[in-house]
C-alpha positions in Angstrom: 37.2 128.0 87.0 35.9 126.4 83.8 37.3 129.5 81.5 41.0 129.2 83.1 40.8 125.3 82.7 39.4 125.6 79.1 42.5 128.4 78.2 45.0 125.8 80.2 43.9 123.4 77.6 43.7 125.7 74.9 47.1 126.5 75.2 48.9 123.6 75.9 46.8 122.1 72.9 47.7 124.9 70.4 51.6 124.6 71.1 53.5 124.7 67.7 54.7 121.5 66.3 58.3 120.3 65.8 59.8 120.0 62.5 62.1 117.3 63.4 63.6 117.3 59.8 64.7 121.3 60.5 66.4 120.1 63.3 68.4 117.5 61.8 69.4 119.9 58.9 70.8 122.5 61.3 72.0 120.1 64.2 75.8 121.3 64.5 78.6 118.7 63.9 80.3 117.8 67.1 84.1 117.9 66.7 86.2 115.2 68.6 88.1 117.0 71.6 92.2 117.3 70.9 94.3 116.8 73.5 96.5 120.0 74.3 99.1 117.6 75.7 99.5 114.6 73.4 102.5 115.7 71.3 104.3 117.3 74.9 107.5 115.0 76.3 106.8 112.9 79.3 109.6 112.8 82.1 109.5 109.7 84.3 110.9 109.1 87.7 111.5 105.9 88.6 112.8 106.8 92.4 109.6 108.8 93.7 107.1 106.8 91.0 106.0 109.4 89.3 105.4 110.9 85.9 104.2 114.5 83.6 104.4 115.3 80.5 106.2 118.9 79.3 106.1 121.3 76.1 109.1 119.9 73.4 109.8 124.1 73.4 110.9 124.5 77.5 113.7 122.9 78.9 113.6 120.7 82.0 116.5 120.3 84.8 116.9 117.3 86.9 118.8 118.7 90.1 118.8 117.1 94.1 119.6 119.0 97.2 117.7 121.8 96.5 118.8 124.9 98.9 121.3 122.4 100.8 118.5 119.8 101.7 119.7 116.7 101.0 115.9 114.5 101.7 115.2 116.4 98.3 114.6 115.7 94.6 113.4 118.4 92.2 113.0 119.1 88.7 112.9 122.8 87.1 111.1 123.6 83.9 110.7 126.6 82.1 112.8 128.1 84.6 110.1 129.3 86.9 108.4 125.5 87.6 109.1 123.5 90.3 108.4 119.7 91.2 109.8 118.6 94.6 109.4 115.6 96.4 110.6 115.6 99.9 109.9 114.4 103.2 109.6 117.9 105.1 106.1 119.3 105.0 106.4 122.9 103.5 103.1 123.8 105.3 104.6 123.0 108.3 107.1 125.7 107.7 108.6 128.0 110.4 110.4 130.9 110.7 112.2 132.7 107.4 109.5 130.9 105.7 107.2 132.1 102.4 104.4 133.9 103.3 100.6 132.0 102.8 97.7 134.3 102.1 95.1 131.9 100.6 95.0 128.0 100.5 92.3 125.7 98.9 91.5 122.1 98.5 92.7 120.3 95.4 92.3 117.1 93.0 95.8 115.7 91.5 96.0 112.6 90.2 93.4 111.7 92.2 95.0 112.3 95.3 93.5 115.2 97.4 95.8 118.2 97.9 96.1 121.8 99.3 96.8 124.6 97.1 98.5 127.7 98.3 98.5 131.5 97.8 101.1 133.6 98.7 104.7 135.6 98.2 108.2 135.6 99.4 109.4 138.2 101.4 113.2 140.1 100.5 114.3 138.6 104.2 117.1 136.7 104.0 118.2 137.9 100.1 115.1 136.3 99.0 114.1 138.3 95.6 110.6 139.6 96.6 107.6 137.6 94.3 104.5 136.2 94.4 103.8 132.3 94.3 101.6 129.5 94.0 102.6 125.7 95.5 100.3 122.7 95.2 101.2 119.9 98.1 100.3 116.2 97.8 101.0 114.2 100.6 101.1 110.3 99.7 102.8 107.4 102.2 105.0 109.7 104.0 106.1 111.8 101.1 105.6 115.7 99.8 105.1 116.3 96.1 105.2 119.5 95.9 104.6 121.5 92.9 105.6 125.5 92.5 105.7 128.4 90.2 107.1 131.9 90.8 106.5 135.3 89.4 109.9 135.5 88.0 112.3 133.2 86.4 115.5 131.5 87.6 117.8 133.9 85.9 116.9 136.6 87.0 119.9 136.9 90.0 120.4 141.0 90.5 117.0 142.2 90.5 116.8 145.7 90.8 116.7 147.3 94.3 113.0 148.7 94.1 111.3 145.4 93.0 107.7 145.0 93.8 105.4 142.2 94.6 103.7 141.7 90.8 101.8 138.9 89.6 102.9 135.3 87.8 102.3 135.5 84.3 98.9 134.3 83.1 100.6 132.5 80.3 103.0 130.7 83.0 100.2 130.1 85.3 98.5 128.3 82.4 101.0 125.7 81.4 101.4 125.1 85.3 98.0 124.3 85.6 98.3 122.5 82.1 101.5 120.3 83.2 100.3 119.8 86.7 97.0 118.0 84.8 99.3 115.4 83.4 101.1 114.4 86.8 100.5 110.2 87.7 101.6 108.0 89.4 103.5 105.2 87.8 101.8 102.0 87.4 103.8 101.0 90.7 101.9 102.8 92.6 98.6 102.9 90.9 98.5 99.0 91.1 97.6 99.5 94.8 94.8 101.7 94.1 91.7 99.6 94.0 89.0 102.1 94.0 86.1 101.3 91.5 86.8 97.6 91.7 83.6 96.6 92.3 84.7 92.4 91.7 87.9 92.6 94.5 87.2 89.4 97.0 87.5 89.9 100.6 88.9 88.3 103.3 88.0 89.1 106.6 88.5 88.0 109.9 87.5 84.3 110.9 89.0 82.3 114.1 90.0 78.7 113.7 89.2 76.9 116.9 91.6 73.8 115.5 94.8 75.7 114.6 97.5 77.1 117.3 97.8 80.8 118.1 100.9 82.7 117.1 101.7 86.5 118.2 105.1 87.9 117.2 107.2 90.3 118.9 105.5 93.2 116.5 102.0 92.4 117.8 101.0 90.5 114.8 98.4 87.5 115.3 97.8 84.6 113.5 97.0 81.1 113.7 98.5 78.0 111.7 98.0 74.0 111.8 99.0 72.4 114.8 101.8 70.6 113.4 103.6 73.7 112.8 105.6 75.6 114.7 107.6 79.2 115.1 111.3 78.1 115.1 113.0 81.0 114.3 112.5 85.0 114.2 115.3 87.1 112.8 116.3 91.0 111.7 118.3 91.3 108.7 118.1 94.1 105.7 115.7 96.1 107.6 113.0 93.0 107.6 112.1 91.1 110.8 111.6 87.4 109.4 109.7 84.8 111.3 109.7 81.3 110.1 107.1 79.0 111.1 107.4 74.8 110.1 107.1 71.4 110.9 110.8 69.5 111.9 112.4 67.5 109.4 109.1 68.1 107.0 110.5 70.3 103.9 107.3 73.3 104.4 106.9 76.6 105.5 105.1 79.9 106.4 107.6 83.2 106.2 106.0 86.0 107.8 108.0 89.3 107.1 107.2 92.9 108.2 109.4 95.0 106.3 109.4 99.1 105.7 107.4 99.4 102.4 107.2 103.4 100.8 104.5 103.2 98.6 105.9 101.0 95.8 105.3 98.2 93.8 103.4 95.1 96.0 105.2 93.0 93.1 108.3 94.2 93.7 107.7 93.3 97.4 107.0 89.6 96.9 109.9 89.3 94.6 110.1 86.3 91.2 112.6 83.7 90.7 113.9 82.8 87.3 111.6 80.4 85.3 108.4 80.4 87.7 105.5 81.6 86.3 103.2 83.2 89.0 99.0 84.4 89.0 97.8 87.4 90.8 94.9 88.5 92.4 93.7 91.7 93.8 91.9 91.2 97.3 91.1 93.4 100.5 92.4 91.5 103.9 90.5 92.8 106.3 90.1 96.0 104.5 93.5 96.7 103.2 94.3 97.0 99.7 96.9 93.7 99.1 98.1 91.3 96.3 97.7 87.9 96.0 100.4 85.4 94.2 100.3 81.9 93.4 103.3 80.1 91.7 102.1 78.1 88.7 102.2 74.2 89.3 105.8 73.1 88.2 107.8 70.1 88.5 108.2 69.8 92.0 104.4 69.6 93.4 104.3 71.7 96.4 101.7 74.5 97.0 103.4 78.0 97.0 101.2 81.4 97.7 102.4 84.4 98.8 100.7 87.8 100.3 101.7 91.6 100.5 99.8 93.5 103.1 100.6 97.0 103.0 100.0 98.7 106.7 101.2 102.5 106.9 104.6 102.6 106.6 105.5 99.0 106.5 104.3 95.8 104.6 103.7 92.6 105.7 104.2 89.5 103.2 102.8 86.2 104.1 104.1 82.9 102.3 103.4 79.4 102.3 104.9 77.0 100.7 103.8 73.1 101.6 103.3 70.4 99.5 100.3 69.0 101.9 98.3 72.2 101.7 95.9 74.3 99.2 94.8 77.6 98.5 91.7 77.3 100.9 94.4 76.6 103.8 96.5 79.7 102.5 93.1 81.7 102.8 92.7 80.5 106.6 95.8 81.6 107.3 95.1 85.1 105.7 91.4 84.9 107.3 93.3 84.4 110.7 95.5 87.5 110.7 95.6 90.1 113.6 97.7 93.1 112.2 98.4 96.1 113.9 98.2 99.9 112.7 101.5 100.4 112.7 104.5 98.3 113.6 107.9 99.1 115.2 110.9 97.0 113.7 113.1 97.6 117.0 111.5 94.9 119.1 112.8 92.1 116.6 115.3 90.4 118.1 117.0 87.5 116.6 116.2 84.3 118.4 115.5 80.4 118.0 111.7 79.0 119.1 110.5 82.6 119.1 
């Protein structure tokens, strides 16, 4: 045992040393890593809030209706690309459909995504090719992204065409282009993930305000000297208004459909106000905060958006008696449902 511990030390003892000069003499210069993309086009669309960038040497067509579907939008590039956006699920696809042999779980734009494997069959005067589709679903909507063996053009193939394979040249720049794919700011300002700061406001009764529950299921409470006076539908929106008689204050609480835009956009501007925002979680769902800046007229205005699945609710105060702690109650107080349906708002007085 003393002989193998003496040659252990031996060894480890006897190691050769490191010229750290040598090193630095033949350490190899790392380059700074170009950007295959950063002289490419970028196409923007404003409708679906979306955007990808494009070679300058392909073309890129901006069609709708695509095979006589009216719910779709589509852009072609290169004549063998596709981007869709519609609001049929192509996986769900029966009948004279395209045929799936492989699909795989995908990352685009951050967004989780299935990729798919397969061909199209000659039934129904389909021209007989191989394919590859990648489908994001995101609030109710299919982005869908294709390429195909064969280009556009190519309208009288010949009668003994066989199943091939895509171009490996075609398949890169798919992959390349579908890299670039975003979402606008629009929609990435409701994506709070990694904000490690956001406040939170949950759930908290108070024992001294009054109860409200609106024909939607929706709960809150509000000071005592309030009360609901009138509900209404108009412009897709049920509207409840909430206030004191003959006292010029207010809470609005509106439940509108809301696609997966701009929160911004949902709790609108006025000409010459000047407004702060604030990211925050209401019981756990991603929402905006907005506080007018302090004008002539001193009255506390604050407004919330609240998306919840396909619908948003948005919350305003405006009082000159009250704060942004009181606006916070009011938030802290909200029951909200998973999902609401906009057919029980009926139009009344005293709701």
């Amino acid at each position: 045992m003393l002989g193998i511990g003496a040659g252990v030390y031996y060894f480890t003892n006897q190691q050769p040393t490191t010229d750290n000069s040598l090193l630095k003499t033949i350490s190899p210069t790392v380059q700074p890593t170009i950007d295959p993309t950063a002289e490419w086009k970028t196409y923007t669309n404003s409708t679906h809030g979306f955007l990808l960038k494009y070679p300058t040497t392909i073309t890129l067509q901006e069609e709708s209706e695509l095979f006589g579907r009216r719910d779709e939008d589509y852009i072609l590039l290169a004549n063998q690309i596709e981007v869709r956006v519609t609001s049929f699920n192509p996986l769900n696809c029966r009948g004279d459909c395209p045929v799936i042999e492989k699909q795989e779980q995908v990352t685009v734009a951050g967004y989780p995504a299935t990729k798919v494997f397969g061909y199209i069959g000659a039934v129904g005067g389909n021209i007989p090719q191989r394919y590859q589709s990648v489908v994001l679903e995101k609030n109710k909507k299919y982005y869908v992204f294709d390429i195909y063996e064969l280009e556009r053009e190519m309208v009288s193939p010949p009668d003994d065409i066989e199943l091939g394979e895509i171009p490996a040249y075609k398949l890169a720049l798919f992959n390349q282009i579908l890299s670039t794919f975003k979402f606008t700011d629009s929609d990435q300002e409701n994506d709070l993930s990694g904000n490690a700061s956001i406040r939170s406001i949950e759930y908290e009764n108070r024992e001294d305000w009054e109860k409200f529950t609106s024909q939607l299921g929706l709960t809150l409470q509000h000071p005592k000297n309030l009360k609901p006076v009138f509900q209404i539908f108009h412009d897709k929106a049920c509207t409840t208004t909430i206030s004191e008689q003959g006292v010029n204050g207010f809470i609005l609480v509106i439940v509108r459909p809301y696609d997966g835009g701009s929160r911004r956009a949902l709790l609108g501007t006025s000409d010459g106000s000047k407004y702060e925002y604030e990211e925050v979680l209401i019981q756990g769902k991603k929402s905006l905060l907005r506080q007018e800046a302090a004008t002539q007229e001193p009255k506390f205005k604050a407004a919330a958006a609240i998306p919840v699945g396909s619908h948003a609710v948005i919350i305003s105060w405006s009082d000159q008696r009250v704060s942004g702690e009181n606006f916070t109650s009011l938030l802290q107080s909200l029951q909200i449902p998973s999902e609401f349906d906009l057919s029980k708002c009926n139009t009344i007085n005293n709701p």
